[in-house]
Steps between C-alpha positions, in 0.01 A plus 500: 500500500546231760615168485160363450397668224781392272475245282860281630443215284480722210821699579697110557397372191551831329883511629557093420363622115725788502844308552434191417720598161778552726480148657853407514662807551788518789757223598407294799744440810728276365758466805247294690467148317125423555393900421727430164260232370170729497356619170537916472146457353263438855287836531251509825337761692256512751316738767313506809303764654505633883109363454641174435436525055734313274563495180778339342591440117812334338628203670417632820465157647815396386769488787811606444848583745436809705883569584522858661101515527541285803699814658154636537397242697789444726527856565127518623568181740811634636336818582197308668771363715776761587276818440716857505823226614543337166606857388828534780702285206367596116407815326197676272675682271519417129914311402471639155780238455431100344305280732772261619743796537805419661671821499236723664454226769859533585460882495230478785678283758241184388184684533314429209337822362120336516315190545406462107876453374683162583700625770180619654270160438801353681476692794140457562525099427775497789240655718195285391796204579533669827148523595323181394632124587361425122545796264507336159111377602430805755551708131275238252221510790496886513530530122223235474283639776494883295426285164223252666627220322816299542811644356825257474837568416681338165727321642699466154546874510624507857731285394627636208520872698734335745728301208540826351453790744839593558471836523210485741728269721786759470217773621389242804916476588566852508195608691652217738827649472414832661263331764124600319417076519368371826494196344734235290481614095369135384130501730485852398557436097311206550203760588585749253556217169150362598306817529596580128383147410148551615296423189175726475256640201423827440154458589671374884707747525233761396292330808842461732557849488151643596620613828700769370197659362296427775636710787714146610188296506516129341215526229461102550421503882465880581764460765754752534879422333660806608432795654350750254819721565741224376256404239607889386838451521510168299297701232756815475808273536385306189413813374861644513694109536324260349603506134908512548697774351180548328301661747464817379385449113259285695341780696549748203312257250271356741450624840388208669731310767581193342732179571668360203705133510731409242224172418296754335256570757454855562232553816294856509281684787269789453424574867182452622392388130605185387887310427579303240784321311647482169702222326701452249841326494722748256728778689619773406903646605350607833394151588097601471258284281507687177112478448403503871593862455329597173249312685435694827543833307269402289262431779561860662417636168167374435423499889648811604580317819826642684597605831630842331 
């Protein structure tokens, strides 16, 4: 059965019926102030097809803090800049460790292990601060040229990030310690504290992150993101990455490449069919929205959609 034929709506409203007696469940990120405040309650989800379909149910429309979503997105412009050079300093493979690990970045001389932990999203920031004379805005355009609407960054969660991101700061000083920075640690957490502060719906993100199941194409203005061979490798690394030490009950359970961000969000593409996003605010030990999981599964199940 193709994407067309299934009723999407029905399967949305379906999985918002389905959990909405587990609203609630999960503890949200307390170590960032202005994520602390948020209700555990918010449920959203939302879809849209390679054809350019949406469906969305929940609060959908409701934006939220992406956090490590925006790794996505910074990832994808880096590689539209650097290409196959952005690799000579990072890694693909999976940490298996915590996301602000310490220990294994030590271990590897201060080459983070991939782009989707915090060592990682560091990296690439200092090369987006590198390669544009504005990166903060060169990042909001991009994001809000894949979304076709303006996206804007929360500026009291950027600021409460960088009052409390101490560990990220210790990452940013030790990848400067063993010469992975090209630039000073402040523009470059700067960057990195404002991506994660980029405020978005499901139903945007669903929308921003059509290109990854279009081949690299920008559903908004059919122009072309990234190459369709990056667009691939954006796909598997969320695939393996993009869920922290979690990676692999991901793929197990679900078997879609997915982005999750410690606001919730957890983004989704079924290449060449559609992406879409989950939220809700609750995580579980691994750092994952609790119900964004349920969720997606859920959404396999009745859809039988999967890259396996």
């Amino acid at each position: 059965m193709g994407v067309s034929d299934m009723n999407l709506q029905g399967v949305l409203d379906d999985i918002v019926a389905e959990l909405s007696p587990r609203l609630g469940e999960g503890r949200v990120a307390t170590y960032i102030p202005a994520l602390a405040r948020v209700e555990a309650t918010h449920f959203g989800i939302a879809l849209r097809t390679r054809e350019g379909a949406e469906f969305r149910a929940g609060e959908a429309g409701r934006a939220f803090s992406i956090q490590s979503v925006s790794k996505v997105f910074s990832l994808a412009l880096a590689m539209r800049i650097h290409g196959q050079d952005l690799w000579a300093g990072i890694g693909r493979e999976p940490s298996g460790n915590p996301f602000n690990s310490l220990v294994q970045l030590e271990t590897e001389q201060g080459v983070p292990r991939n782009p989707f932990i915090n060592a990682g999203a560091i990296f690439v920031a200092d090369r987006l601060v590198s390669s544009c004379a504005h990166p903060r805005e060169a990042l909001r355009e991009f994001v809000s040229t894949l979304c076709g609407e303006e996206i804007h960054f929360d500026e009291e969660v950027a600021a409460s990030e960088a009052a409390t991101g101490f560990r990220n700061i210790a990452l940013a000083n030790f990848m400067k310690s063993f010469g992975r920075l090209e630039n000073p640690v402040e523009p470059v957490l700067d960057l990195y504290f404002h991506q994660c502060s980029l405020a978005m719906s499901c139903a945007q993100l669903a929308h921003g992150m059509g290109f990854l199941c279009a081949d690299g194409v920008n559903p908004h203005d059919g122009r072309q993101v990234v190459s369709h061979r990056q667009a691939r490798r954006i796909n598997a690394l969320m695939l393996t990455c993009g869920t922290y030490d979690a990676a692999g009950e991901f793929a197990f359970r679900i078997g879609l490449p997915c982005k999750s961000g410690v606001g919730g969000g957890i983004v989704a593409t079924v290449p060449d069919r559609l992406s879409l996003c989950v939220w809700s605010p609750g995580l579980d030990e691994t750092g994952n929205s609790a119900l964004g999981m349920a969720a997606l599964e859920s959404f396999v199940s009745r859809t039988g959609l999967s890259v396996f």
